[in-house]
C-alpha positions in Angstrom: 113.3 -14.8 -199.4 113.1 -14.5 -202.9 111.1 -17.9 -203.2 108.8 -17.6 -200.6 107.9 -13.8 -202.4 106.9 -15.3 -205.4 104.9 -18.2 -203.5 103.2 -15.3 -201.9 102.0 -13.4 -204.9 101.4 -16.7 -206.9 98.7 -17.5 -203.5 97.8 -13.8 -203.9 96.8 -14.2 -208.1 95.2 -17.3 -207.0 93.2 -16.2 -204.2 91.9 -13.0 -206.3 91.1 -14.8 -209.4 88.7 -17.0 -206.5 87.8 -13.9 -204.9 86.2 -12.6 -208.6 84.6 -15.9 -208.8 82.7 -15.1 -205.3 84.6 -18.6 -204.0 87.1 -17.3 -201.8 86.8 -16.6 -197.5 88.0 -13.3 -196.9 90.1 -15.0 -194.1 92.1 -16.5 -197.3 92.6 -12.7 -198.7 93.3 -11.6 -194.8 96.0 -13.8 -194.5 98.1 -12.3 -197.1 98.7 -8.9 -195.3 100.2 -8.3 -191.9 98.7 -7.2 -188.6 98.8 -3.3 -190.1 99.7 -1.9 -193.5 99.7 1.3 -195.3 98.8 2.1 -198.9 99.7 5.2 -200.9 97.9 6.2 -204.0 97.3 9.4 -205.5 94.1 9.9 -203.5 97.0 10.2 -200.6 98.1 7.7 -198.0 96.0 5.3 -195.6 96.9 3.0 -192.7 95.3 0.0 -191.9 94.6 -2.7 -189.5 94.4 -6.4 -190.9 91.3 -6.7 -188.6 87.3 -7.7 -189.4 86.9 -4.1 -190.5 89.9 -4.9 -193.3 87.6 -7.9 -194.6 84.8 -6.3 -195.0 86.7 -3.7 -197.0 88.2 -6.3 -199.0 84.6 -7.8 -199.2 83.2 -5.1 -201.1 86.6 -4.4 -202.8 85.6 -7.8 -204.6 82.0 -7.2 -205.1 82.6 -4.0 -206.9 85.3 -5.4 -208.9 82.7 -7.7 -210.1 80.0 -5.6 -210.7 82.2 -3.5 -212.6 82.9 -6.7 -215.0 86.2 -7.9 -213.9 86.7 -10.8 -215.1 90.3 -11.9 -214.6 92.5 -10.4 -212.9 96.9 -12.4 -214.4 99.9 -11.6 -212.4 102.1 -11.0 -215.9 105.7 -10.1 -213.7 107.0 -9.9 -210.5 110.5 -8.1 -209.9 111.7 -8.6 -206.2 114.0 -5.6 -204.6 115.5 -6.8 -201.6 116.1 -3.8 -199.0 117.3 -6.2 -196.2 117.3 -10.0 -195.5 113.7 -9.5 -194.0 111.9 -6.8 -196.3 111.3 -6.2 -200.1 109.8 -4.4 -202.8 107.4 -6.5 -205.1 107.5 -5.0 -208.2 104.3 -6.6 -209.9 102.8 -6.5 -213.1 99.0 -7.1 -213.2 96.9 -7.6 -216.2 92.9 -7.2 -215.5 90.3 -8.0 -217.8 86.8 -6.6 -217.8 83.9 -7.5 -219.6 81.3 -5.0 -220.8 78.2 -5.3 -222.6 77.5 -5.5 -226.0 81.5 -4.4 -226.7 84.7 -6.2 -226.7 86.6 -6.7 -223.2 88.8 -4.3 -222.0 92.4 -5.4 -220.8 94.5 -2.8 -218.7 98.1 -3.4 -217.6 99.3 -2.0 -214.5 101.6 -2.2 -212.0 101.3 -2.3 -208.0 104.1 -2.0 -205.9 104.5 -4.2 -202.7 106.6 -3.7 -199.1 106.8 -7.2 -198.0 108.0 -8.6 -194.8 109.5 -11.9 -194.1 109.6 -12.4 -190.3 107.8 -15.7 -189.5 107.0 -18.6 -192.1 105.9 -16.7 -194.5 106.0 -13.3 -195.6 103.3 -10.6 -195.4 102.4 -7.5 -197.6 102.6 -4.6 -195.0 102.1 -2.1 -197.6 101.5 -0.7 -201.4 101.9 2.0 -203.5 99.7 2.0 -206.7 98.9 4.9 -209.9 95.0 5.8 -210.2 93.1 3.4 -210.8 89.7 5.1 -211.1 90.4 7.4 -213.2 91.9 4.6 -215.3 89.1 2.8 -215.3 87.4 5.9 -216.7 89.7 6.5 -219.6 89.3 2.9 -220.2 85.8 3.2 -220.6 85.2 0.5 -217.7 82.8 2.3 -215.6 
């Protein structure tokens, strides 16, 4: 399992550094997450559907991201807790860049914690759990 998680969040970097470019389908980004998901954040908790809805979501998730100045967006660790010999915790450590204008960039170091399943040839994200990242972003002076 282990392998295939880190193939998976390896495709995932690769797909959102495209997705910041503007280059990426959001079929590509889609196909990362199972059918339905849930998220937790201190805003509370959400459930999802991977659905059309879901990419347009992820759409403007992108868009604002780049408006904002994001400008990379480095997978720097991944620790993998196995629960059972289907399902995991993704521990990963993200490093984003943003640019802003007229001042130096601003990097922020966070992490993002994954529930990964492993059912069929490859495994899906079915959930998250992630700090505040808007009021980061704030103290950061980002927007």
């Amino acid at each position: 399992m282990e392998t295939n998680v880190r193939k998976l969040f390896e495709r995932y970097e690769n797909i959102s550094k495209a997705s910041l470019r503007g280059d990426v389908a959001m079929d590509e980004v889609a196909a990362l997450y199972a059918s339905e998901f849930i998220a937790a954040t201190p805003a509370g908790v959400m459930t999802g559907k991977n659905d059309e809805h879901l990419k347009q979501v992820l759409a403007k998730g992108y868009a604002h991201y780049r408006a904002i100045g994001t400008k990379a967006m480095e997978m720097r660790g991944l620790r993998i807790a196995p629960v059972d010999e289907y399902h995991c915790v993704a521990h990963v450590s993200w490093r984003a860049t943003y640019v802003r204008k007229n001042q130096s960039d601003v990097v922020i170091d966070f992490e993002v914690h994954y529930l990964v399943q492993h059912l069929g040839a490859e495994p899906k994200v079915f959930g998250w759990v992630s700090g505040d990242e808007q009021t980061l972003l704030r103290e950061r002076g980002v927007i």
